[in-house]
C-alpha positions, 0 to 999 in steps of 0.5 A: 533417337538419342540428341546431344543437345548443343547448349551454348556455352556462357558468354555474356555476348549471347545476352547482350543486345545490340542497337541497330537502325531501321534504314526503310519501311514498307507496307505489305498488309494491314498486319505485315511490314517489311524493314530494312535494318542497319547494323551499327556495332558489326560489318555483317550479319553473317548468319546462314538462311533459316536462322532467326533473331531475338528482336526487342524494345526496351521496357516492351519485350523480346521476340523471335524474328526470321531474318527475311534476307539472303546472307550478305557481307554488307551490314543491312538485313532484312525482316518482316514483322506480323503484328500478332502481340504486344511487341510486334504491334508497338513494332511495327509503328516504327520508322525509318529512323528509328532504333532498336536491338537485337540478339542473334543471329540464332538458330540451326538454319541451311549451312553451307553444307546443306546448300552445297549437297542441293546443288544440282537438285530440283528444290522445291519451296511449299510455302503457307502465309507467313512462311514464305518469309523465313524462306526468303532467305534461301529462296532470294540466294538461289536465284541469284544462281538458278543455273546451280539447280536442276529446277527450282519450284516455288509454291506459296498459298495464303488464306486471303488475296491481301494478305500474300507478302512480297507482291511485287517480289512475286512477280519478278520471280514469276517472269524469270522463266528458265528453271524457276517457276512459282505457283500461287494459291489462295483459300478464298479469292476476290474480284480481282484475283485470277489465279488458283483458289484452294488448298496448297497441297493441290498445286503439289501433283502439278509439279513435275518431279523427279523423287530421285533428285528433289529437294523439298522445304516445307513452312507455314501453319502447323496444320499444313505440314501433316497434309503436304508431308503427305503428298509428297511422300505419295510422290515418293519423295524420299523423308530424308530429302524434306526440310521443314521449319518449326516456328516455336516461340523462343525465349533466350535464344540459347537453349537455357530456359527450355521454353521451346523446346519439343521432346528432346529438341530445343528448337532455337538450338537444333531447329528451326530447319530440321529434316523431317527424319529426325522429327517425324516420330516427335508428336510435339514437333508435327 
């Protein structure tokens, strides 16, 4: 499959960091913080569900960041850091109060076009560890309009009990009934954990699906998506009707350096949100 790569035209903007002002702070794990974050230079982020922001400390570094809320005309935004580096480790010690700066926002998310031909869909959200955030945004966006979709399934699976984001999020969404339901998964439980224990992939045939109307997006670790591609297209459902994400760790952002790039694609270009048709023969991208 031949891509036109879609690199961004100069424009000193691109480049320019903007300062912004950490609003609240809250603890989610012993690695994991969530931030809400004010703009100060700009009325909205105005960015689409999937994308990302390049997040930076002066004299620290840069990194790729999701953004973790729906898109909003306000001018606060959402994100939610796992201190795994240098960065996010010194990031994840600020508070409210504190300023940093971002680029952005980044990235080939779920336009309005992608949204608007889900509706009337069953979307179904299989989520592991740290990807139910990048997801967030589309997951809090529908919803808020539930009515809009045929069903809406929701499953998250984390290796351990204390490390699932968004607890009392959770929750909520567990208890909306209706056409939203949410199954949760973890590898190894605890004492206090009464619900399943095992592989994500085992909550997918408890699904009840129609292949003819789903919708399916799939985040988390690279090992997770070979086995629930799998499952689902023994349920057969169709390969253009899967979205998956593909974190890879960008560098400027813009499709210049080519530090994320997978075969022919630039993932902070054409990803992080692609079909699964257009990278299920890339051997770099699954």
């Amino acid at each position: 499959m031949s891509v036109q790569l879609d690199i961004k035209e100069k424009d000193v903007n691109l480049y320019l960091p903007e300062k912004v002002r950490i609003k609240r702070v809250e603890e989610f794990t012993d690695i994991d913080k969530f931030f809400e974050v004010e703009l100060l230079e700009r009325d909205s982020l105005k960015h689409n569900p999937g994308q990302f922001l390049a997040v930076s400390l002066p004299g620290i570094g840069e990194a790729p960041i999701s953004i973790a809320s729906p898109p909003s005309d306000g001018n606060t935004f959402e994100l939610c850091v796992r201190a795994l580096g240098e960065l996010t480790n010194i990031f994840n010690k600020l508070k409210a109060g504190d300023e940093f700066y971002i680029r952005g926002p980044f990235g080939h998310g779920f336009d309005d076009d992608i949204i608007k031909s889900m509706q009337g869909k069953h979307l179904l959200f299989i989520l592991g560890g740290c990807g139910y955030s990048p997801m967030r945004s589309l997951i809090n966006l529908v919803i808020k309009e539930p009515q809009k979709y045929k069903k809406i399934s929701i499953l998250y699976g984390c290796r351990m009990v204390k490390r699932r984001l968004y607890v009392n999020e959770l929750g909520t969404i567990s208890n909306m009934g209706g056409n939203v339901e949410l199954m949760q998964i973890v590898d190894k439980g605890d004492e206090d954990w009464e619900g399943e224990v095992g592989l994500i992939t085992t909550l997918i045939p408890k699904v009840s699906l129609d292949p003819e109307d789903i919708v399916a997006i799939v985040v988390g670790p690279p090992v997770m998506y070979k086995y629930v591609i799998k499952k689902l297209l023994n349920r057969d459902v169709k390969k253009e009707d899967i979205y998956v994400s593909l974190e890879r760790r960008m560098k400027c952002s813009v499709g210049k350096c080519g530090h994320c790039q997978i075969g022919g694609f630039y993932a902070c270009q054409q990803g992080p949100v692609f079909r699964y048709t257009d990278v299920e023969d890339n051997e770099e991208a699954l």
